[in-house]
NUGU-623618 format. One line per 8 residues: number of its first residue (from 0); their letters; for each residue x, y, z of N, C-alpha, C. Coordinates in steps of 0.02 Angstrom, whole numbers, plus 32768, in hexadecimal, padded with zeros to 4 digits. Layout:
BEGIN
NUM) A) X Y Z X Y Z X Y Z | ... .
This chain:
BEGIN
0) XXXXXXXX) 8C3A ABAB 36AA 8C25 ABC3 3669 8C58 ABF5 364F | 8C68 ABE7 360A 8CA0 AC17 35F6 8C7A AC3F 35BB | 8C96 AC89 35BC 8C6A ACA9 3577 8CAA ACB9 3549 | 8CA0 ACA2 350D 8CE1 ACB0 34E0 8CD3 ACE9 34AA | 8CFA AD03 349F 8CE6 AD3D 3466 8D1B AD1A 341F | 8D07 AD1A 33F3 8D24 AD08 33B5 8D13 AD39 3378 | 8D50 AD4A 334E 8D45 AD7C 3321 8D3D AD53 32DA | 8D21 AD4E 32AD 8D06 AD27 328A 8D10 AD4B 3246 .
8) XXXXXXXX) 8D3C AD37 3215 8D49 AD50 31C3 8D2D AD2E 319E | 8CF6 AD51 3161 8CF8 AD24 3130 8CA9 AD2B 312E | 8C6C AD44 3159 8C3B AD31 316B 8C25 AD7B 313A | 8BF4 AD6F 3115 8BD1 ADAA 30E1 8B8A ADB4 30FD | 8B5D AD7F 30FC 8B14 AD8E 3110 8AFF AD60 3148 | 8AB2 AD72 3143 8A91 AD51 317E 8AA2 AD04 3187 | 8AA1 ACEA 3140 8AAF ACA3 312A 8AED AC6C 314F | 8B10 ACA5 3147 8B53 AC8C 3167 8B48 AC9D 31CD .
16) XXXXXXXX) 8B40 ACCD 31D0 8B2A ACCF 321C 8AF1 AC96 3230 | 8AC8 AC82 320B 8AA5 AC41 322F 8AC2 AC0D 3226 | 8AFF ABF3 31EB 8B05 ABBE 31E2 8B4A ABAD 322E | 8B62 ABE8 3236 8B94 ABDA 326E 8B71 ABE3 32A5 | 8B3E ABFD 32AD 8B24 ABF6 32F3 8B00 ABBC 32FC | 8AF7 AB8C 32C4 8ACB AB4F 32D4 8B16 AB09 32EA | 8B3B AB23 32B8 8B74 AB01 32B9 8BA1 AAFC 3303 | 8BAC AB3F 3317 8BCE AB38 3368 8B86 AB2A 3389 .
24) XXXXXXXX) 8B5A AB40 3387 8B28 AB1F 33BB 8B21 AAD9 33B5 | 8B2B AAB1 3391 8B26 AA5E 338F 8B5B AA44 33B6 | 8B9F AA65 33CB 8BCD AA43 33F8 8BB7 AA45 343C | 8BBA AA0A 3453 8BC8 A9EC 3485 8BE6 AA23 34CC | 8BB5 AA44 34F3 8BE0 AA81 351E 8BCF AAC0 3504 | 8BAE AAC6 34F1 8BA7 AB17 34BB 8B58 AB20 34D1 | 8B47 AB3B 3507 8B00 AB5C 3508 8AD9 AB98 34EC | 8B0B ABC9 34D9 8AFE AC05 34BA 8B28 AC1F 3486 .
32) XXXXXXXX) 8B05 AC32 3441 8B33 AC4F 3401 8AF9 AC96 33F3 | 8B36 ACC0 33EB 8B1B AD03 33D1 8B51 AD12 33AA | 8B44 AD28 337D 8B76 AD37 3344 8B56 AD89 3323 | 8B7A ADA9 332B 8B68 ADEF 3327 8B9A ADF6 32D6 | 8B6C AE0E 32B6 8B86 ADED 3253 8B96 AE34 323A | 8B8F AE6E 325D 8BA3 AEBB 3257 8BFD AEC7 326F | 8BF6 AEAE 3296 8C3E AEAC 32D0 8C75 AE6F 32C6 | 8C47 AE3D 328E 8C73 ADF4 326E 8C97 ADCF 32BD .
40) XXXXXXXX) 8C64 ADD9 331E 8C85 ADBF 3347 8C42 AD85 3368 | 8C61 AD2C 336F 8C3A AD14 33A2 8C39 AD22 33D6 | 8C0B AD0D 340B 8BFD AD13 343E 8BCF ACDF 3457 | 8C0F ACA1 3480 8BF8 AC60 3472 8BF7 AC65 34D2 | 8BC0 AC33 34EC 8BC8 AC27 3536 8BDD ABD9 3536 | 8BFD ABC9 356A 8C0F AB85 354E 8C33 AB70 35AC | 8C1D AB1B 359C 8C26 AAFC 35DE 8C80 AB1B 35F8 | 8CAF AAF9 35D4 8CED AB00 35C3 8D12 AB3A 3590 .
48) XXXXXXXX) 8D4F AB36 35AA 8D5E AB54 356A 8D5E AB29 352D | 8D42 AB3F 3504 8D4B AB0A 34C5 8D62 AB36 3470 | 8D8F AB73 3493 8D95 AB83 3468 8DC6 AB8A 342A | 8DFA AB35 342E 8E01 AB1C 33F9 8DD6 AAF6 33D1 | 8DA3 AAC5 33EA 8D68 AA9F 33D1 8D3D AAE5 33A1 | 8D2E AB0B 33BC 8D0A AB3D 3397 8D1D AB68 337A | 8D75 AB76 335F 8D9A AB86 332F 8D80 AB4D 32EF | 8D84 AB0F 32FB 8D82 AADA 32DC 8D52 AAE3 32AD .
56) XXXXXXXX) 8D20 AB03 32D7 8CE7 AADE 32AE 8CC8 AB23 3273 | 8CE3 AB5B 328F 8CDC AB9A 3276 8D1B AB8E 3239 | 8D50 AB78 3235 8D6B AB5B 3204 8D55 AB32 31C6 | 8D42 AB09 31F0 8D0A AAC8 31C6 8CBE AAE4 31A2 | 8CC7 AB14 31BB 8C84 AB2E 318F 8CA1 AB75 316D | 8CCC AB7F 3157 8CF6 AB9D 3132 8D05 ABF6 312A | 8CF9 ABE5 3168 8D20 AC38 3184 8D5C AC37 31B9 | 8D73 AC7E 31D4 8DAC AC6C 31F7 8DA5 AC98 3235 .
64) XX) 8DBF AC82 326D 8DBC AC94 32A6 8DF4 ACB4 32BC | 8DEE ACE2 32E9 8E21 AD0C 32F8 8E2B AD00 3342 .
C-alpha cells in the first residue's frame, strides 16, 4: 500500500473537493481519498504507485497538480 500526498491548484469550494474525491476514488487501486480543501493537498492510499494515473485525472477534471 502506497500513501501519496498531492498538492492540488485551482480547487475554491466544497464542490470541487467532492468532485475530485469521487473522481480519484473511481480508479482502479485507489482505496482511500482525503482531500483537505484548506491546505489545497490529496491524500490518496493506493495499491501502487499510481501517481501519474492520478495526476491525469486531477488534470481531466480541471485543476493542476503539483
Amino acid at each position: 500500500m502506497k500513501i501519496l500526498k498531492i498538492n492540488i491548484e485551482g480547487m475554491s469550494c466544497s464542490h470541487c473537493k467532492t468532485a475530485l474525491e469521487t473522481a480519484i476514488g473511481q480508479l482502479d487501486g485507489v482505496r482511500a481519498v482525503e482531500i483537505d480543501l484548506e491546505n489545497n493537498q490529496a491524500r490518496i492510499e493506493a495499491e501502487d504507485d499510481m501517481t501519474e494515473i492520478i495526476r491525469k485525472t486531477i488534470s481531466e477534471a480541471g485543476y493542476s497538480a503539483r
